[in-house]
C-alpha positions in Angstrom: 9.7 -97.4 53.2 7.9 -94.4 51.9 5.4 -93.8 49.2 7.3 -90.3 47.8 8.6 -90.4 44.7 12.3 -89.1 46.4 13.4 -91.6 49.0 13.8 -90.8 52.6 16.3 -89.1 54.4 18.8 -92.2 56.2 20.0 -91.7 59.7 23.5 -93.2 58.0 23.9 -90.2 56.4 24.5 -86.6 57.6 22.7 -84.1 55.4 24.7 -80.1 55.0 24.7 -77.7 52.5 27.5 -76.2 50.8 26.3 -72.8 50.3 25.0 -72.0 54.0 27.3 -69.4 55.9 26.4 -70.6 59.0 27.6 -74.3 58.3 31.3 -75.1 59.1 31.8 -77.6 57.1 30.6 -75.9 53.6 32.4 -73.7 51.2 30.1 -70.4 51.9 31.2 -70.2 55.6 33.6 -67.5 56.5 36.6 -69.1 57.8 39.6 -67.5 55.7 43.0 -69.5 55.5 46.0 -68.9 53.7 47.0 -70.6 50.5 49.4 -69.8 47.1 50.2 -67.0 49.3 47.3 -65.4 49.5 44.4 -64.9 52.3 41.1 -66.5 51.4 37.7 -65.5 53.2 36.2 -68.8 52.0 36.7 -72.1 50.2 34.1 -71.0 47.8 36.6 -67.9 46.9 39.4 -69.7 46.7 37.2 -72.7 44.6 35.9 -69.4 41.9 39.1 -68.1 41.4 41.3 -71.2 40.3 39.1 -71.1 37.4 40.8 -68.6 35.7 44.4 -69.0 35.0 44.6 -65.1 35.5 46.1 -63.6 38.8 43.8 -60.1 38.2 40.6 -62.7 37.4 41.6 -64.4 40.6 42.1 -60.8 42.4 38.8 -60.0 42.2 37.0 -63.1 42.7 39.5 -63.3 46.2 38.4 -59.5 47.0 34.4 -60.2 46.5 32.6 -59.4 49.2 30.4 -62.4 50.0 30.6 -66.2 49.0 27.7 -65.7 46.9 29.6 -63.0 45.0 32.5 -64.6 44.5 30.5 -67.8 42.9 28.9 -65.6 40.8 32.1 -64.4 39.5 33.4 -67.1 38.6 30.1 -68.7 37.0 29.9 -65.7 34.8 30.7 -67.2 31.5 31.9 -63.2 30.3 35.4 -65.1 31.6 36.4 -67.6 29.9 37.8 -70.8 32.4 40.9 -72.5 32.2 41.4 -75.6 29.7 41.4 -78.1 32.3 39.3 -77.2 35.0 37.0 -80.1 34.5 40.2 -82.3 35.4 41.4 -80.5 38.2 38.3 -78.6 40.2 38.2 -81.5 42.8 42.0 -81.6 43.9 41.7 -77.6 44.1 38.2 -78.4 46.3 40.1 -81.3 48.0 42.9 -78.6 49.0 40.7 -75.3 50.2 38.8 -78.2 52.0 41.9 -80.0 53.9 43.7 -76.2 54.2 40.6 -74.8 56.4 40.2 -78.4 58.3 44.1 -77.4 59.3 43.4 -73.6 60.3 41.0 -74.2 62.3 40.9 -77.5 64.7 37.2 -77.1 65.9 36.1 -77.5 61.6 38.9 -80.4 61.7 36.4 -81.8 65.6 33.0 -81.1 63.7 33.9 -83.6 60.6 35.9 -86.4 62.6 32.9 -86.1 64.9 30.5 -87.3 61.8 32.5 -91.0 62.7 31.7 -92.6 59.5 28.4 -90.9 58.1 27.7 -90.8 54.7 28.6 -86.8 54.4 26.3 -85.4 51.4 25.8 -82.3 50.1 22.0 -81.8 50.4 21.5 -79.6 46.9 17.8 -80.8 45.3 19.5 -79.2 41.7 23.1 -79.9 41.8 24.1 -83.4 41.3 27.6 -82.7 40.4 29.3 -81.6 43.7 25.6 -82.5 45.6 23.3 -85.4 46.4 20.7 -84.2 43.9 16.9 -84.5 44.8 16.5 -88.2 43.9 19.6 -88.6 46.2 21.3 -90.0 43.0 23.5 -87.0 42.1 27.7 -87.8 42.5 27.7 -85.9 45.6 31.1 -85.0 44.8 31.3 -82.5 47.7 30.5 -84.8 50.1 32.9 -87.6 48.6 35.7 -85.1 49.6 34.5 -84.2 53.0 35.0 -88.1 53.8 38.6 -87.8 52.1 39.6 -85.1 54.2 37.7 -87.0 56.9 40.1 -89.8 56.4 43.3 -88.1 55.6 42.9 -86.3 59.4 42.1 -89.8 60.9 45.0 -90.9 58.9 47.1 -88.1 60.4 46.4 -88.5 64.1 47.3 -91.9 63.9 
């Protein structure tokens, strides 16, 4: 037991963040897949644009040239979201998620090789999607890495 005010980091639990290009299994790295018809360098592209119910909004945000980019796009409040994006974000998450665990098989390895680790999404600021820095956030990001976890363990048989 520490004496921090934030509580320690559990070996149940497998710490990655969602905006680092260099880890598979967040929405930053560059492993395009094809979805809707289209070709998407990222999940965090393909995440920006289904905000906007507009195929040229989405255009753009699928043509940015980094992950960062195409977040900031479609955090720029200039464009104004669809209705019900606070309904549906996670099943469009759950989908770019699942549709780049298919693509590529060694993604699909890495997260059936975290067994059955707490997945979270180590953000100290964003306790929507991540694990906050209390470790008390919704860690909604990581809640779907372990659905997509279980849907491929589900699938194998």
């Amino acid at each position: 037991m520490s004496n921090s005010l934030f509580p320690d980091f559990d070996a149940r639990n497998h710490y990655l963040s969602r905006s680092d290009v260099n880890e598979e299994l967040g929405t930053h790295s560059r492993h395009s897949f094809e979805l809707e018809g289209r070709e998407w360098p990222s999940v965090e592209h393909y995440y920006q644009a289904m905000k906007f119910e507009s195929a040229e909004e989405q255009e753009k945000i699928r043509r940015a040239a980094h992950p960062r980019k195409a977040r900031r796009m479609g955090r720029s409040r200039l464009r104004r979201i669809r209705r019900d994006w606070d309904k549906v974000k996670r099943v469009y998450m759950t989908r770019a998620v699942w549709t780049k665990c298919n693509t590529y098989p060694a993604i699909a390895e890495k997260l059936l090789a975290t067994g059955d680790q707490n997945l979270m999404e180590n953000s100290q600021y964003d306790y929507y999607w991540g694990c906050g820095r209390d470790r008390r956030g919704y860690n909604h990001y990581g809640q779907i890495l372990m659905n997509v976890r279980k849907k491929l363990r589900d699938a194998r048989g």
